[in-house]
C-alpha positions in Angstrom: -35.2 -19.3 3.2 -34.7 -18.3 -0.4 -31.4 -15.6 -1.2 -34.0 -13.1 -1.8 -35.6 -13.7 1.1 -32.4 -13.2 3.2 -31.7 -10.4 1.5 -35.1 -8.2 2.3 -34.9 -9.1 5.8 -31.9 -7.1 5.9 -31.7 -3.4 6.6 -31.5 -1.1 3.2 -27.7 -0.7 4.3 -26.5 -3.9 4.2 -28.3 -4.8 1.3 -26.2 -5.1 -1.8 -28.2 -1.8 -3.5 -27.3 -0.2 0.0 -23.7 -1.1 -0.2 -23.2 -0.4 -3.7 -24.1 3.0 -3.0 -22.1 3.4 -0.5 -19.0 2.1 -1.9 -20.3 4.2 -5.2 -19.7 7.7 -3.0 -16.5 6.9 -1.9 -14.9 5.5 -5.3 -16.2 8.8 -6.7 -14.7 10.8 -3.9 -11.6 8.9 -4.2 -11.8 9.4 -8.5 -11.8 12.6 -8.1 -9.5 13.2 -5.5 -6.9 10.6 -7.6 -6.6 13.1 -10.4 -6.4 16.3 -8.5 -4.3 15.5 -5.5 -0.4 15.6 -5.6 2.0 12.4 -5.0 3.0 11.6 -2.1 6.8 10.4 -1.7 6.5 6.7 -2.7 3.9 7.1 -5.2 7.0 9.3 -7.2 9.1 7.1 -6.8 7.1 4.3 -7.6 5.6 6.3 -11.2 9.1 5.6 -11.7 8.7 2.1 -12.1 5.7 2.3 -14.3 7.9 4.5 -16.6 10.8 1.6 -16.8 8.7 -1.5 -16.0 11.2 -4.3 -14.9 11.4 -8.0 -13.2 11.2 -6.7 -9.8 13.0 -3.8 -7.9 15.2 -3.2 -5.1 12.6 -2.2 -2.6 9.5 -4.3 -3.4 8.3 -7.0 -6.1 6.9 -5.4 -9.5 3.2 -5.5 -9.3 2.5 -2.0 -8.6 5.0 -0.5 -10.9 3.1 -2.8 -13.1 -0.1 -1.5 -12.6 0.6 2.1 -13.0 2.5 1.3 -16.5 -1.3 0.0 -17.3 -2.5 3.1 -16.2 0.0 5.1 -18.1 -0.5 3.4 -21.0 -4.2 4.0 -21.2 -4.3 8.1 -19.3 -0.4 8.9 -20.1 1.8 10.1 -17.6 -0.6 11.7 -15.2 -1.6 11.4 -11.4 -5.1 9.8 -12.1 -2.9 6.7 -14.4 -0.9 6.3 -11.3 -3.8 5.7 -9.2 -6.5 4.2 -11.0 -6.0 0.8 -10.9 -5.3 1.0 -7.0 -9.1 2.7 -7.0 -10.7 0.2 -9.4 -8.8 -3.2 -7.2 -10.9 -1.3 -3.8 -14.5 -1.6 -5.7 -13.0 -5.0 -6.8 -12.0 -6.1 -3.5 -15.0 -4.8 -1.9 -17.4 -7.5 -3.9 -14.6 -10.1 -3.4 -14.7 -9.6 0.5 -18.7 -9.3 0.2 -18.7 -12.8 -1.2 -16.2 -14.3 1.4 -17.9 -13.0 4.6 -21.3 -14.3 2.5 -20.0 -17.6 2.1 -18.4 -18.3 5.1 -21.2 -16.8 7.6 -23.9 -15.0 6.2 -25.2 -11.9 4.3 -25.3 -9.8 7.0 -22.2 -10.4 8.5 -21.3 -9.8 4.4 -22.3 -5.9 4.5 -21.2 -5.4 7.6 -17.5 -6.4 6.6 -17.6 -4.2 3.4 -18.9 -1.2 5.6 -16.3 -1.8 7.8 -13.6 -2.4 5.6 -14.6 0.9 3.7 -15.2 2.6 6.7 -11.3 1.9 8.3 -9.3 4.8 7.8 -6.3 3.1 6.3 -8.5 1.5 3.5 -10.9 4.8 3.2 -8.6 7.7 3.4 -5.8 5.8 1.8 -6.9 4.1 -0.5 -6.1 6.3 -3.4 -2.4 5.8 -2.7 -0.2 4.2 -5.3 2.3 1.7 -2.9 2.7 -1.9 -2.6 0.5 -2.5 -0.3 -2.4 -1.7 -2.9 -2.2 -4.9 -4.9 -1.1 -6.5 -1.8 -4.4 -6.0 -0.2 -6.2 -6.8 -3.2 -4.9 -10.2 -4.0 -4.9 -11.2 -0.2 -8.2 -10.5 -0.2 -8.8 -12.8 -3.5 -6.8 -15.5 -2.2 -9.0 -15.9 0.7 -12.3 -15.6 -1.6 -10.9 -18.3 -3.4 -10.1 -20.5 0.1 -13.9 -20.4 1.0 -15.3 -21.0 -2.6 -12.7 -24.2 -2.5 -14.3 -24.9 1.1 -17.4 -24.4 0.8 -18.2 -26.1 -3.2 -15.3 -28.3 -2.3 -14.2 -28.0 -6.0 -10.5 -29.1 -6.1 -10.1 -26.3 -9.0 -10.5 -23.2 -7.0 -6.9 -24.2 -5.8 -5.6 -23.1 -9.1 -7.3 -19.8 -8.7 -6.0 -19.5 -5.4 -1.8 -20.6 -6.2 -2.7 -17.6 -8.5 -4.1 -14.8 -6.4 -1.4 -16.0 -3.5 1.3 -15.9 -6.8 0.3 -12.6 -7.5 0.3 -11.5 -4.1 4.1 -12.1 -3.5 4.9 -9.9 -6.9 3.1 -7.5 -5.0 4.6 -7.6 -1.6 7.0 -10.2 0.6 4.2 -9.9 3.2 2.1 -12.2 1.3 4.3 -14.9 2.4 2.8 -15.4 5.5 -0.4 -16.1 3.6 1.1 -19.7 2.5 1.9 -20.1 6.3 -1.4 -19.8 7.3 -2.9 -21.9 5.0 -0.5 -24.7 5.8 -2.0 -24.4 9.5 -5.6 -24.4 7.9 -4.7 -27.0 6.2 -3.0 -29.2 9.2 -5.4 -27.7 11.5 -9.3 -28.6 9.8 -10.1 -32.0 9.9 -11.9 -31.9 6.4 -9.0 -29.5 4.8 -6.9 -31.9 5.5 -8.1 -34.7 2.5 -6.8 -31.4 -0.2 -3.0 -32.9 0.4 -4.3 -35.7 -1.5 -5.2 -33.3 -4.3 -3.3 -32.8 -7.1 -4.8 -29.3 -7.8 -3.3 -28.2 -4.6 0.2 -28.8 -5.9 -0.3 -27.3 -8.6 -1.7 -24.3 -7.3 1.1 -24.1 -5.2 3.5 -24.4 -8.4 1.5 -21.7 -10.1 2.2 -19.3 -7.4 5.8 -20.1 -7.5 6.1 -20.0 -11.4 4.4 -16.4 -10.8 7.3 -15.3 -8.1 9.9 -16.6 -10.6 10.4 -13.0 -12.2 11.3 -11.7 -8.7 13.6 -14.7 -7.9 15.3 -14.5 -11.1 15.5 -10.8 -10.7 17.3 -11.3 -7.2 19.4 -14.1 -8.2 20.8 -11.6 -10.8 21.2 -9.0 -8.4 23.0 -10.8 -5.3 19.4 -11.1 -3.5 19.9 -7.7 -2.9 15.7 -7.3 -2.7 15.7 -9.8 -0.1 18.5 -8.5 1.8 16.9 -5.0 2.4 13.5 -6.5 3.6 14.1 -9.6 5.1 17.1 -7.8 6.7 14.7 -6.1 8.8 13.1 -8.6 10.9 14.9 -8.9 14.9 17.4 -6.4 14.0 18.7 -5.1 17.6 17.6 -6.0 21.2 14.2 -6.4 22.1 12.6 -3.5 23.7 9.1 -2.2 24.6 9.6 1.0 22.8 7.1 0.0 19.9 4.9 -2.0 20.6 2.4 0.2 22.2 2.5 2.3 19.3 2.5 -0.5 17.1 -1.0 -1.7 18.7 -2.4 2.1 18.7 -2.2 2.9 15.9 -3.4 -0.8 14.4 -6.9 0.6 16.3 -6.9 4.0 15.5 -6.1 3.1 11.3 -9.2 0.1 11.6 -11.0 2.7 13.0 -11.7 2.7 16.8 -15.2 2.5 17.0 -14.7 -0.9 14.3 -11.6 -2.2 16.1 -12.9 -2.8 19.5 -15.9 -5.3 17.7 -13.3 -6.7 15.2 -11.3 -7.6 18.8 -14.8 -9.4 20.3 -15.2 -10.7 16.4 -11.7 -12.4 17.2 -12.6 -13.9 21.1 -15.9 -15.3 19.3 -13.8 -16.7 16.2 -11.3 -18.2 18.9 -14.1 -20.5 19.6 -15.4 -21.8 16.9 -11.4 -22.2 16.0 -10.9 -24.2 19.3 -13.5 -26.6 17.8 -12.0 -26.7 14.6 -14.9 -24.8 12.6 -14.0 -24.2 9.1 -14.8 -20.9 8.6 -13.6 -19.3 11.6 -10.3 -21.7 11.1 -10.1 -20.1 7.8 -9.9 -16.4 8.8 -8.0 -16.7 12.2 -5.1 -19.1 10.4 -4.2 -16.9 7.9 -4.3 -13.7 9.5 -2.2 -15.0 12.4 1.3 -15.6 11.0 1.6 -12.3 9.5 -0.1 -10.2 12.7 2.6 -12.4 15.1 5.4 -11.5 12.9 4.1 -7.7 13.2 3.8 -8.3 16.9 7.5 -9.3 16.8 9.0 -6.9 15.0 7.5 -4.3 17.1 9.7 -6.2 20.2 12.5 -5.0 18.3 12.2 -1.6 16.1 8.9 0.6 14.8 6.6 -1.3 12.2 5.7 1.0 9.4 1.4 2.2 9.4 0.6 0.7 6.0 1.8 -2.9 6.7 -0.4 -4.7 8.0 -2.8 -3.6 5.6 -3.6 -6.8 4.1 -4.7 -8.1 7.1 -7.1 -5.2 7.0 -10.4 -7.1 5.5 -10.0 -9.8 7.8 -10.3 -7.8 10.2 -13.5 -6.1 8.8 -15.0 -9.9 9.2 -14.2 -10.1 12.7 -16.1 -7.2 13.5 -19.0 -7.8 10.8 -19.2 -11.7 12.9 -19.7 -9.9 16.3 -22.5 -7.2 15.2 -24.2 -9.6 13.2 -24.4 -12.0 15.9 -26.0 -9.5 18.3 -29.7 -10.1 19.2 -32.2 -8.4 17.1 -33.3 -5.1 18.1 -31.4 -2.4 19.7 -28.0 -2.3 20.9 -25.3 -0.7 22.3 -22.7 -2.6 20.0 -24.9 -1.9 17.0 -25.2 1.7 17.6 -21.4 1.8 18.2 -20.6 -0.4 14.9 -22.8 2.4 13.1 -21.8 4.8 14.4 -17.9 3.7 13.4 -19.0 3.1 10.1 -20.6 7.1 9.8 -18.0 8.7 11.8 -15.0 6.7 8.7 -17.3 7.3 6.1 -17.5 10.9 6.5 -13.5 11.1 7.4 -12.7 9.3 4.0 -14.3 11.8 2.0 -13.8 15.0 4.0 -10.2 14.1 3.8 -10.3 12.9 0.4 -11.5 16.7 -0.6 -9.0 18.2 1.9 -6.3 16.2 -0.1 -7.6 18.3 -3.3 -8.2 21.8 -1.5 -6.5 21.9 2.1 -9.0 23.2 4.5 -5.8 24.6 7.0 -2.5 24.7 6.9 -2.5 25.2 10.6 -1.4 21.3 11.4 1.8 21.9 9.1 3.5 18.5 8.9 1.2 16.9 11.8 -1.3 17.0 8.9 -1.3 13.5 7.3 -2.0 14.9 3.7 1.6 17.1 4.1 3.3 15.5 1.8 1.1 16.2 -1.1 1.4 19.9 -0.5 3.4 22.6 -2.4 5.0 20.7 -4.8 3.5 22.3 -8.1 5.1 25.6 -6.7 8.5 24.1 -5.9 8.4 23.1 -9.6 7.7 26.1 -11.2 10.5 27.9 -8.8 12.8 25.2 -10.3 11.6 25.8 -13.7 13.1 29.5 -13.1 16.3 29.0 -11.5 17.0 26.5 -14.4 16.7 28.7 -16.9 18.7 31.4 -14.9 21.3 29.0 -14.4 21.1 27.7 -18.2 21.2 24.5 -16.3 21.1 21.2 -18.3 20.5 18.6 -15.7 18.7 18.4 -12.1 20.7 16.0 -9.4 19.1 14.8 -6.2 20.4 12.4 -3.5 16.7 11.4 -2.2 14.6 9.1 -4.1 11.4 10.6 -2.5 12.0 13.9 -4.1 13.4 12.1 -7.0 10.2 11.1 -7.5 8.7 14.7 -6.8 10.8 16.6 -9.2 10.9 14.0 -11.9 7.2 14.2 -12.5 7.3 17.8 -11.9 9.7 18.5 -15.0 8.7 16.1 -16.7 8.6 18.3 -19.3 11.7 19.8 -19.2 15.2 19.0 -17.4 16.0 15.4 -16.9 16.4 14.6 -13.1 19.1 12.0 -11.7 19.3 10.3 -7.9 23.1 10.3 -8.2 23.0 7.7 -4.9 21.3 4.7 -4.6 21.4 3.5 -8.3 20.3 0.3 -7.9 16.9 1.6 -7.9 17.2 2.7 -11.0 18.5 -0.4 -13.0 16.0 -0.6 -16.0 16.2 3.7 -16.8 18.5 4.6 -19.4 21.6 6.3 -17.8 22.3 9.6 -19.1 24.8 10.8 -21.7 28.0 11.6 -19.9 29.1 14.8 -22.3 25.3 16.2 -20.2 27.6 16.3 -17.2 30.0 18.9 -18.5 27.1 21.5 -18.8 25.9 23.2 -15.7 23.4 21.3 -13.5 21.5 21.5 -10.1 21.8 19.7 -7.0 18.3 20.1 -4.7 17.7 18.6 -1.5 15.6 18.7 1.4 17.6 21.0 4.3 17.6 18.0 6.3 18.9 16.3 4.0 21.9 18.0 2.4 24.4 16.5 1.2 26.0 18.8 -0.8 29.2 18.4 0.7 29.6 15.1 -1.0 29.4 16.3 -4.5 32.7 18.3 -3.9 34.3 15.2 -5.1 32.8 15.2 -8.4 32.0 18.9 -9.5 35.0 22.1 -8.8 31.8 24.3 -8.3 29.0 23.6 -5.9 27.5 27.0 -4.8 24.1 27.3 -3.1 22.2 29.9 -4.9 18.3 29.4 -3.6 16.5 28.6 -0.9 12.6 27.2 -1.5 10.1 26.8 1.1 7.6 23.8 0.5 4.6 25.6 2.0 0.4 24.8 2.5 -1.4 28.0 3.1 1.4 30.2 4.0 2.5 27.9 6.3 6.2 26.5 6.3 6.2 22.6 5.3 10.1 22.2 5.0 12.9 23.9 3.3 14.5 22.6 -0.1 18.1 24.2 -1.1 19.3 24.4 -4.4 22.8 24.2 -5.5 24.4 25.3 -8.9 27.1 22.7 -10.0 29.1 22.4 -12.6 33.4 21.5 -14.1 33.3 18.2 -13.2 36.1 16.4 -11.7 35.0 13.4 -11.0 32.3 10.3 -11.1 29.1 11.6 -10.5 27.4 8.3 -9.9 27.6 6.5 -6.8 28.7 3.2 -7.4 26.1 0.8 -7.4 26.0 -1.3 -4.1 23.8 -4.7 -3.7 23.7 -4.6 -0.1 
C-alpha cells in the first residue's frame, strides 16, 4: 500500500493535516499565553542565565540559559524571548516524535503518539515553561528519532546525528545520562544492533557527545565538581521508605494524563513482548526509557522526586499508548473511546489553563492553584518601585534565588538586585561596586523565609518598614517583608561555598 494510501485510510485526526491543526491551536494558545503570563520561580532565575551566558551553572548544564540568550537576543529582555524557543522545540519535537512512532510501527500509531503527547498535561499545560527539562525533552526525543532512522535505513551515519542530540541532551540536563545506558542495553540486547560495535560511526558519535559535554566538565573541574555534587548528591540520600513512592507513581498518571496513562501502561505489557523476543522496535523504546524510569522508581524508595523529571520520558510514553489504541480491532471500542476521550478532555485543559495563566478565572484555589506562582508579581514590583524611592534606596538584597529572579526582571529598569547568599550561582554576573553598599538598600524576602536576622552582621541598621501581600484576585498568595538597610559593618556577600 502506497504512503498516501495509508494515510487516507486514516481518520481526518490522525492524519498529518489533522494533527497539524491540532498542534497549530495549542502552539498559538501557548504563543500567546508565553508573552502575557508572568515567570514562574525558575524561569527568573534561569532569565538569569540568558543575561550572563556561561560554561555550565551550579544547578543544571547551560543549554536553557542558552536558549533564552537566543531569544533575548532576537525579542530583548522580555517574557515571550524567555520562552520561545521552549515553544518552537514542542512543534519541533512533535514532527520528530511523529516520524519515530511512523518508522518504528506505523502512521497511526504516529498520530496517536503526537495526540497523546500533546494532550499529557505536563507537556500541554507546561510546556511554555522556561526549565531544563525543555531542551531536555526535546533532544531525548531527537536522540531516539535518530536511533530508528539508524535502525531502520541501517545507515551507520545517523550515529553521528545521534552522539549529537544525546551530546546536547546532557548540556541540557544530567538525566540524559541514562539515555547512553539504555542504548548500551539496546545495543547488547538486539541481535542485529549488535553488528554497530563494529562501526566506527558509533565511536564517534559517542565522542561527539562527549566533546559536546566537555564545556560542563571543564566548567566543574574548575569549580570543585560542585554541579555534580548537588545533583548527583541526591540519589539514596537517607533510609529507604514508602513515603514517596505512591505519590511518585500518582502523579506520573495524573501529569500523562489518566485517561492516556492507563493505555500507555497496556502499550508497555504489549511492548514487553515483542521485547521478550528481541523485536527491534519495541527493544528500542522499552531500553531506553527503562534506566531512567528505574532510577525514578529508586529515588522515590528514598525521598520525593520532583513533577517535571521524568519529563523526558514523556514521548515515550505517548508511543506506548499510541501502540495499544492502534492495535485495537477496527471499529468501535471502549479503549478507543477512552484514548479520545483523554486526548479531548488534555486538549481542552492545556488551553483553558493556558488562558487562565494570562487572566486567572479564580483566585479561590490560592496556592493549591498550580498557575500561583505567576500571580501578583507586577504589583509587588511597582510597591517596590515606591518604597525605593521613599527610602532613596540604591540597591535591592534578597537571600532567595527564586525571588531573585522575580524582582530582578521586575526592576529591571531600575535598582540593581543582589542574592547576597548562594553566589555561586551567580559566577559569570559582574559583582557590584562596593562604594553602592554604603548607600541605603533593601533587604525583601518571602515571610517564610526571613532571614533578616543574618544581615545584622553586615549592616548597623536593618529595620522592617513594609509589609506586601502577593495576592490573585483579592486573595492572599504569601507575604513579602521589606527591610531598610543601611551603615555597613561588615561583608555583605556570603562567601562562596562549592559544596
Amino acid at each position: 500500500m502506497s504512503d498516501l494510501a495509508k494515510t487516507q485510510d486514516l481518520p481526518p485526526v490522525l492524519r498529518p493535516a489533522g494533527l497539524i491543526i491540532i498542534v497549530g491551536l495549542l502552539t498559538a494558545v501557548k504563543l500567546f499565553a508565553a508573552g502575557n503570563a508572568h515567570f514562574v520561580e525558575d524561569e527568573a532565575y534561569y532569565r538569569l542565565w540568558g543575561l550572563y551566558p556561561a560554561l555550565s551553572y551550579f544547578d543544571h548544564p547551560p543549554m536553557i540559559g542558552w536558549w533564552i540568550a537566543a531569544g533575548q537576543a532576537v525579542f530583548g529582555d522580555t517574557l515571550f524571548a524567555v520562552r520561545v524557543l521552549v515553544i518552537v522545540s514542542g512543534v519541533i519535537g512533535s514532527l520528530a516524535l511523529w516520524r519515530t512512532a511512523a518508522i518504528l510501527f506505523d502512521r497511526r500509531a504516529a498520530g496517536w503518539a503526537v495526540l497523546f503527547l500533546n494532550a499529557s498535561l505536563l507537556v500541554g499545560i507546561g510546556g511554555i515553561l522556561a526549565t531544563p527539562d525543555a531542551p531536555s525533552v526535546f533532544f531525548w526525543g531527537l536522540s531516539l528519532w535518530a536511533l530508528a532512522e539508524l535502525s531502520v535505513s541501517r545507515n551507520a551515519n545517523w550515529w553521528l546525528l545521534a552522539g549529537l542530540m544525546a551530546g546536547c541532551g546532557l548540556l541540557s540536563k544530567y538525566s540524559v545520562l541514562f539515555l547512553g545506558a539504555g542504548i548500551v542495553l539496546w545495543l547488547c540486547w538486539v541481535p542485529e544492533a549488535r553488528r554497530w560495535w563494529c562501526s566506527w560511526q558509533l565511536w564517534a558519535g559517542g565522542l561527539i557527545a562527549l566533546l559536546c559535554f566537555s564545556p560542563v566538565l571543564y566548567w566543574n573541574h574548575a569549580h570543585e565538581w560542585a554541579s555534580f555534587y548537588k545533583q548527583f548528591g541526591r540519589a539514596g540520600n537517607g533510609g529507604y521508605t514508602a513515603k514517596y513512592i505512591f505519590e511518585f507513581l500518582g502523579a506520573l498518571i495524573g501529569l500523562i494524563n489518566p485517561l492516556i496513562a492507563i493505555p500507555a501502561i497496556f502499550g508497555a505489557v504489549r511492548l514487553f513482548g515483542a521485547l521478550r523476543r528481541r523485536q527491534n522496535a519495541a527493544s528500542l523504546v522499552l531500553l531506553t526509557t527503562l534506566p531512567f524510569l528505574l532510577y525514578l522508581l529508586y529515588h522515590a524508595l528514598h525521598a520525593r522526586v520532583q513533577a517535571n523529571w521524568p519529563a523526558p520520558l514523556f514521548p515515550a510514553f505517548a508511543m506506548m499508548a499510541a501502540v495499544f489504541v492502534a492495535g485495537l480491532p477496527q471499529g468501535r471500542s471502549v479503549w478507543r473511546g477512552i484514548a479520545g476521550g483523554g486526548v479531548v478532555l488534555g486538549v481542552l485543559l492545556a488551553v483553558l489553563l493556558q488562558i487562565h495563566a494570562v487572566w486567572p478565572l479564580t483566585g479561590q484555589f490560592a496556592r493549591k492553584d498550580p498557575t500561583f506562582q505567576l500571580r501578583g508579581w507586577p504589583e509587588i514590583g511597582r510597591k517596590l518601585d515606591e518604597i525605593a524611592e521613599r527610602e532613596n534606596a540604591a540597591f535591592v538584597a534578597t537571600t532567595s534565588y527564586g525571588l531573585n529572579g522575580q524582582l530582578d526582571f521586575l526592576l529591571k529598569d531600575g535598582l540593581p538586585v543582589f542574592q547576597l547568599t548562594e553566589r555561586i550561582r551567580y559566577l559569570r554576573q559582574p559583582e557590584p561596586e562596593e562604594t553602592l553598599f554604603a548607600n541605603p538598600g533593601l533587604y525583601v524576602a518571602e515571610a517564610r523565609r526571613d532571614k533578616a536576622g543574618d544581615l545584622e552582621k553586615s549592616f548597623a541598621v536593618v529595620e522592617k518598614i513594609a509589609e506586601l501581600e502577593r495576592t490573585v484576585k483579592g486573595v492572599r498568595l504569601e507575604d513579602l517583608v521589606v527591610y531598610r538597610v543601611e551603615d555597613r559593618i561588615g561583608p555583605v556577600f556570603e562567601p562562596i561555598r562549592h559544596r
